[in-house]
Every structure is written in C-alpha cells, then in structure tokens.
C-alpha positions in Angstrom: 113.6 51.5 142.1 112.9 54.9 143.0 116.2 56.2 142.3 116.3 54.7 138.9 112.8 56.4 138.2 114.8 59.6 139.6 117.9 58.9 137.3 115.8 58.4 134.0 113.4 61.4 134.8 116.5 63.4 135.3 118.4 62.3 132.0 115.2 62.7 130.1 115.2 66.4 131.0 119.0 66.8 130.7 118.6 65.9 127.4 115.4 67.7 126.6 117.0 71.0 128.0 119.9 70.1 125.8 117.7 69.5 122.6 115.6 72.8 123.2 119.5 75.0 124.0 120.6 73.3 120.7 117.3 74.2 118.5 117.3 77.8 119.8 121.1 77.7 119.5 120.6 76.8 115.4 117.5 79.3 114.9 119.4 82.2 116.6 122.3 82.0 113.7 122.5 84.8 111.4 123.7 85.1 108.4 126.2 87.7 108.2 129.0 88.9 105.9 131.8 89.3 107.6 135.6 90.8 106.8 138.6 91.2 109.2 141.5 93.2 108.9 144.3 91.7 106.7 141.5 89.1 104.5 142.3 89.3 100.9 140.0 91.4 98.6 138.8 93.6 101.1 136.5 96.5 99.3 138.4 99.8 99.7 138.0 103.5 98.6 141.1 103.6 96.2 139.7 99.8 93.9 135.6 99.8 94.6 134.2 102.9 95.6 134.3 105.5 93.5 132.7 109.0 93.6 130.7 111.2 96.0 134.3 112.9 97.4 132.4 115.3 99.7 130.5 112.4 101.3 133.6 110.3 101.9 135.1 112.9 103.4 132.3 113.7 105.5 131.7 109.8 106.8 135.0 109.5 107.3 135.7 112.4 109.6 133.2 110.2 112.0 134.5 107.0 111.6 138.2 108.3 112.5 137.5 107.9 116.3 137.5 104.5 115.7 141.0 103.8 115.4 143.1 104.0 118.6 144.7 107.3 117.7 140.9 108.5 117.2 139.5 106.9 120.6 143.0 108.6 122.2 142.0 112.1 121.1 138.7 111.7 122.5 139.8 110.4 125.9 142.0 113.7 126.3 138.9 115.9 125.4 136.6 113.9 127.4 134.8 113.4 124.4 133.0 110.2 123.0 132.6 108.3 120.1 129.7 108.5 118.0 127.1 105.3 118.7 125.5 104.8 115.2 124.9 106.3 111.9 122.0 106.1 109.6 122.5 106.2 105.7 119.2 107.0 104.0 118.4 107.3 100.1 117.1 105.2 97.2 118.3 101.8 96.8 121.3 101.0 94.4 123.5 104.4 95.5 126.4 102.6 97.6 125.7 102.3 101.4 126.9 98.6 101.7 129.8 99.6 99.6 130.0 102.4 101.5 130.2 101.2 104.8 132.4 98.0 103.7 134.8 100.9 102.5 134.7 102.4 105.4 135.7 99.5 107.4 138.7 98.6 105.6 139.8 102.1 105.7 139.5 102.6 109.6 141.1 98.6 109.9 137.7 97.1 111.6 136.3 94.1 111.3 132.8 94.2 109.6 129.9 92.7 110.2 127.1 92.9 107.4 123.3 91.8 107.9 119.8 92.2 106.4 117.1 93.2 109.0 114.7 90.3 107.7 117.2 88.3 108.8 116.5 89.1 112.7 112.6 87.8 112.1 112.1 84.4 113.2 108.6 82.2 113.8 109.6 82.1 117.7 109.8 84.5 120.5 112.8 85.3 122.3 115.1 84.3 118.8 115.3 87.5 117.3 116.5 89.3 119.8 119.2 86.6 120.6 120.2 87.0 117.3 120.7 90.5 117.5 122.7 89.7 120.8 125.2 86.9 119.8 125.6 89.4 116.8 126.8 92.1 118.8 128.9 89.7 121.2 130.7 88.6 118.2 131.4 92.4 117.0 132.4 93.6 120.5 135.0 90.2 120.7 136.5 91.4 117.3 136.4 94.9 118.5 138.8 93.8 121.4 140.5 92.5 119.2 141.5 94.6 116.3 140.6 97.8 117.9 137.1 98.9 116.7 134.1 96.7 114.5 131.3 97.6 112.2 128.0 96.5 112.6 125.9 97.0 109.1 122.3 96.4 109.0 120.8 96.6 105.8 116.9 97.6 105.3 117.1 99.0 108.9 113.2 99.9 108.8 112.1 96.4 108.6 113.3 95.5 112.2 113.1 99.5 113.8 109.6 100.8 112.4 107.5 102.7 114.2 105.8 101.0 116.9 102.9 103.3 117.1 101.5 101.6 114.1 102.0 104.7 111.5 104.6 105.7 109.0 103.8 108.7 107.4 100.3 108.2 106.2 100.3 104.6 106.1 100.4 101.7 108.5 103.3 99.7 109.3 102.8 95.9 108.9 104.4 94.0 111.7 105.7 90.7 111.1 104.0 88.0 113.0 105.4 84.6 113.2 104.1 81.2 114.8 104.0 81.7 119.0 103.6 85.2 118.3 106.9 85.4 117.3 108.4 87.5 114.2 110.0 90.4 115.1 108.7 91.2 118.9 111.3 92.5 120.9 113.9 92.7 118.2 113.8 96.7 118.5 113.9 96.7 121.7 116.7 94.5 122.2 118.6 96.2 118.9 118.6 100.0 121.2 119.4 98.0 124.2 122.6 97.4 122.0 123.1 100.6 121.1 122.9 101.8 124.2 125.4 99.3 125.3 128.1 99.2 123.2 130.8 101.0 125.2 130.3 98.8 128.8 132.6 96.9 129.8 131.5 93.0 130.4 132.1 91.0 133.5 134.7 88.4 132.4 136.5 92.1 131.5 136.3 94.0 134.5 137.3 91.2 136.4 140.7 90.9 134.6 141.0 94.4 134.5 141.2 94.1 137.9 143.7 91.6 137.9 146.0 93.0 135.7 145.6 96.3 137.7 146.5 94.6 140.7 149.6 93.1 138.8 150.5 96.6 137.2 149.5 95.9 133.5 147.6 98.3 131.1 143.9 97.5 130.9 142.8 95.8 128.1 141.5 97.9 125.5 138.1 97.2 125.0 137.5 98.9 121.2 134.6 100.3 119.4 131.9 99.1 118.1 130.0 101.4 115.5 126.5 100.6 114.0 126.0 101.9 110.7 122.0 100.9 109.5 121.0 101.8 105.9 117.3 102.3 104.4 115.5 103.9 101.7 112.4 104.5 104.2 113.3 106.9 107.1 109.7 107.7 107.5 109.0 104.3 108.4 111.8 104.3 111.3 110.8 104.8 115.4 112.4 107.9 116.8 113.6 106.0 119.7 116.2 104.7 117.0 117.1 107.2 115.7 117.8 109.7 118.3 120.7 111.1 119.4 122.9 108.6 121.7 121.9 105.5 119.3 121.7 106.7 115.8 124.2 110.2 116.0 124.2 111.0 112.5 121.6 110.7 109.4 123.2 111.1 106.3 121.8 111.2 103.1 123.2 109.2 100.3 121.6 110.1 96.6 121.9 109.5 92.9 125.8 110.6 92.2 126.0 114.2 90.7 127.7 114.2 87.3 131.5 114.3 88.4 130.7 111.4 90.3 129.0 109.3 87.7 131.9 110.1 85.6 134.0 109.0 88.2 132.0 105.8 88.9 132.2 104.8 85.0 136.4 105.4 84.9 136.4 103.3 87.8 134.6 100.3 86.3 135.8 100.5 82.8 139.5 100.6 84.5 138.2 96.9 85.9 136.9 96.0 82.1 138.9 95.6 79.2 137.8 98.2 76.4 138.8 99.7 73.2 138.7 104.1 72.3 135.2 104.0 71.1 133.9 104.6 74.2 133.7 108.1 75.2 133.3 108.6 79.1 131.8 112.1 78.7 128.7 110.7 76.6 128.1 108.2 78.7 128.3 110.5 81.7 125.7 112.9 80.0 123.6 109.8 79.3 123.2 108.4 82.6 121.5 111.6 85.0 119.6 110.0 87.6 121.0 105.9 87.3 122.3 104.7 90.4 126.4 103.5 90.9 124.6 100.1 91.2 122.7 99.9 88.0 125.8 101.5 86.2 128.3 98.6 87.5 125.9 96.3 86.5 125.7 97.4 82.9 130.0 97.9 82.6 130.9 94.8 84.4 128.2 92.2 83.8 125.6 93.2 80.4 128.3 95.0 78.2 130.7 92.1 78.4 128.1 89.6 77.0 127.5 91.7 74.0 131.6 91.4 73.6 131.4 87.8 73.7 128.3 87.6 71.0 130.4 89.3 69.3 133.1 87.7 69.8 135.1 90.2 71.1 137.3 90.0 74.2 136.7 93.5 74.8 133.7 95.9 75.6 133.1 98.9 73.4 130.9 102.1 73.5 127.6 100.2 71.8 127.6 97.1 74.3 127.7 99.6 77.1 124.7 101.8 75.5 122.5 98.8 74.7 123.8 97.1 77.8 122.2 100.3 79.6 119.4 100.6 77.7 118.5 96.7 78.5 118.7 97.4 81.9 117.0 100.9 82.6 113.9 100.1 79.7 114.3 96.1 79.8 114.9 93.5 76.7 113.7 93.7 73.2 110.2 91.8 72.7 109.7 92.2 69.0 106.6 91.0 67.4 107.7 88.2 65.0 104.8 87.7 63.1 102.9 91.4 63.5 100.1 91.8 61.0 101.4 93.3 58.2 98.2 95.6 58.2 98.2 96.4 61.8 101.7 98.6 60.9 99.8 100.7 58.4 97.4 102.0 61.2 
C-alpha cells in the first residue's frame, strides 16, 4: 500500500511538472519573422530598398565583419565585431527594411520581433523568451555564418529603469504575478553581453575535434540591430558601448532619395507617361518611404481599377497621396444651401 501511495504521489507530480514545463514552454513562444539564406523573396538592396546611399554605405561598412572574410580580418587585427546597433528616427523611414536588407546582403539568417512581444502576465517568461530567441539565432549563426537579431520598438522592453524619460515617466508594464516585463532588460543585456561565448555542448567538441586534429567549429556572429523612434526613453545601460556600438539616425529621405524611392515603386507598378517623377518628388518633402509605398503600390492602383484601368497614372497617385497624408473626402450631402452663403 505504501508504495502504491508513493507511485501515484510520484506520477501525480511527474505529470504536474510536465503540465507546468509545457505551459511555460507555450507562453515563452515568440512570434518572430524569420528568413534564411537561400528562402525565395528575400528583401534586398537592389528590388526593395531604395534610397538613402550614404546610409547604406555607412551600415554596411559595420555589418561586413559578419561574413567570414569580415570575422577573418578582424581575427588578424585582434579586433572584434561590433555587438549591436541602434537605428533611431520617426516611424515609417525604413529600419525593418533596412535591417531585412542588410541581412540578405551579408547572407544571415534574420530574426525580426516586436518588443511587446517579450511582455507576458507571468514572471520568469519574458526573459525566456528573449533566451530561446537568441539560442535559435546563435544555432543559425553556427550555421550559416553570422544571424540578425531585429527588435522593433526597442524602448518598450529597454526603458529607463529609473522611472524618467526625458521629462516624463516611463509606464512599466505590469502583468498578473507581477509579471509583464520584469527582468526582460536585464536578461536582453545579459545577451548582448553574451553573444560571442562559446556554449558548453561547443567547447566540449571543440575539444574533441582538437584532440582528433580538425578545425574548430566556427561558431558565427550574432548581431542585434534594435530600432525606435524614442531614444530618450532608452536605459543607458543599453545603449552603451559593448552592447549597442553604434546609434544611427535614420530620417525622412532627402529629395534624391524620395526620387529614388518613387522610381523604385513605380518600376514594381504598371504606369503610363503621365506621371512625372520630378513633381511628385517636389510634392512629397517630409513623407516617409513607408507612407509613399503605400500610396504607389496599394491606394493609386484602386483608383486604376475604378477606373477601369489596368494601369496607375499621375492623378491616382496625387489623390492616392493626398487620401493618405490629409485622409478621405467627407462631403456634406445635404449642406444647407444658406449655410454656403455665410
């Protein structure tokens, strides 16, 4: 009798340990976009970003110590690669695309997240998210030579943790058990500090292939690239030096960008001569590359089709613009006839 009780009381807590691994197992899953070398319509520099040369250029020079030449040329000088980079400026100018470009250029594997989606009601989940996230990244990196990490609206999970942002307070998220986003900062620089050592399972067959003469297996890069349009609102343990190396500023395009930015879009929309580029390019000082794909590739073309056209021309793109940066018509059908005189 007494080892039956023992038997039951042991399978009752196998299998409540196994319910409670499973739950936190489910809660701890992100949702990420994710793209590997070789997938089909990967976003590059030549088809999907267009514009902002100078910047390219500059990003670009950092992210070359990715590849294995890069990491190579770095060994020799002693040098290392940079941890993290931080692209700040208004919402709607290209840091997703950005850094998507960026990872198809250098042939990493990308990994794409929102911050909110580190917050969860219990403690001890968000910062297990942000854990199995970067396992996954550093696994890929071993693989294919160097990964991404993106995190979108980076200030929502790295505020300040003294409480201020500028002049204002910063709202922490709270969640049932005191849960939210406690501990995900602290786990998310643990990370960053992290992301060049080696892990046990590796050293350990590094060692065994040393012993049997083979090259050690090359352990890649992983790179953190976080984007927000609130630097303010971000704790300086984040962004310093060793974590986040490099802040760079991403803003409205100049005006040989936006030119750029419209060629590229009406190349990916059929269109007739009436539209004139440089108009449209004079038009549009101050609208983001977001709000301008948006009007060329999704509003203009539903004017063509009212219209039955199979083709986009210079008016569906003004009103599609003007739709978007003022909003829809709302005329008064039946306005006084007397209130116009006034």
């Amino acid at each position: 009798g007494i080892l039956g009780f023992v038997g039951r009381m042991g399978f009752s807590m196998v299998m409540m340990i196994g319910q409670f691994v499973l739950l936190f197992s489910f809660l701890s899953s992100t949702k990420t976009i994710e793209s590997y070398p070789g997938d089909v319509g990967l976003i590059t520099f030549e088809k999907d970003y267009f514009g902002n040369e100078y910047l390219v250029a500059a990003v670009r020079q950092w992210v070359e110590s990715l590849t294995r030449e890069g990491k190579a040329k770095l060994d020799a000088m002693g040098a290392e690669a940079i941890h993290g980079i931080l692209l700040e400026g208004p919402p709607g100018t290209g840091k997703t695309l950005l850094a998507q470009a960026l990872a198809s250029d250098s042939n990493a594997a990308f990994f794409g997240a929102s911050g909110t989606d580190f917050q969860a009601m219990f403690i001890g989940v968000g910062p297990m998210k942000v854990m199995r996230m970067y396992a996954k990244a550093r696994a890929a990196a071993r693989q294919y030579g160097a990964a991404i990490i993106f995190l979108d609206e980076l200030d929502s999970i790295g505020g300040n943790r003294g409480g201020v942002s500028g002049n204002q307070p910063v709202q922490s998220a709270g969640g049932l058990f005191g849960g939210g986003g406690m501990g995900v900062l602290s786990k998310l620089l643990t990370e960053l500090d992290g992301t060049k050592e080696i892990g046990r399972r590796d050293r350990i067959r590094n060692k065994a292939r040393k012993w049997l003469a083979l090259p050690e297996l090359y352990q890649g890069l992983v790179l953190t690239i976080g984007a927000t349009n609130r630097f303010d609102a971000l704790d300086p343990a984040l962004v310093r030096p060793g974590r986040i190396d490099k802040v760079i500023r991403v803003d409205p395009p100049d005006r040989n960008s936006r030119r750029e930015i419209i060629e590229g879009y009406l190349n990916k929309v059929k269109h007739d001569d009436s539209v004139n580029i440089t108009n449209l390019t004079d038009d549009t000082q101050g609208v983001s590359p977001a709000q301008l794909a948006s009007s060329i590739q999704r509003s203009a073309p539903r004017h063509a089709i009212n219209d039955n056209r199979d083709y986009i021309r210079q008016s569906d793109i003004e009103a599609a613009l003007q739709e978007d940066l003022v909003g829809l018509k709302n005329p008064i059908a039946d306005f006084d006839p007397k209130q116009k005189l006034q």
